[in-house]
C-alpha positions, 0 to 999 in steps of 0.5 A: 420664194413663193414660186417655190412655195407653190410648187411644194404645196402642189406636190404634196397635194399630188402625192396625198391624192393620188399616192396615199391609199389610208382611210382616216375616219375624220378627213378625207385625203384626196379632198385635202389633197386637192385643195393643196394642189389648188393652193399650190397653183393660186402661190404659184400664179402670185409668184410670176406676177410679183416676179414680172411687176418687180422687173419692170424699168422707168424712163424718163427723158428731159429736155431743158434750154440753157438760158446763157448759151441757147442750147438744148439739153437733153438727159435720160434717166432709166430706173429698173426694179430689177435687183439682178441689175444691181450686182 
């Protein structure tokens, strides 16, 4: 969502500085219109580095000695944060 967000702000940053020609007395729009892209790229930036954070995975491995029989026992656990994993 915030990959969104940060395109729109962008968008409406781009079309306030560069579309709108209105002179309006106490603002200036091309000024408000850049700080809008920036915002939108800062949002934007956020977003991906959420999305690769969430998307990380955990393995764990362990390896244990049956005391009855004299085996080796290994097991393997993976655990992922992704949330498309779980459907």
């Amino acid at each position: 969502m915030s990959i969104g967000t940060g395109v729109v702000l962008f968008v409406i940053g781009a079309i306030l500085t560069f579309a709108v020609n209105v002179e309006v007395e106490w603002v200036n729009l091309d000024l408000v219109g850049y700080i809008l892209m920036g915002a939108g790229v800062v949002v934007f930036l956020l977003g991906l580095v959420l999305l690769a954070r969430r998307r990380r995975a955990d393995t764990v491995t362990r390896t244990t000695v049956d005391p009855t029989a004299g085996e080796r026992t290994t097991r393997q656990a993976t655990t992922s944060n992704d949330p498309a994993s779980e459907l």
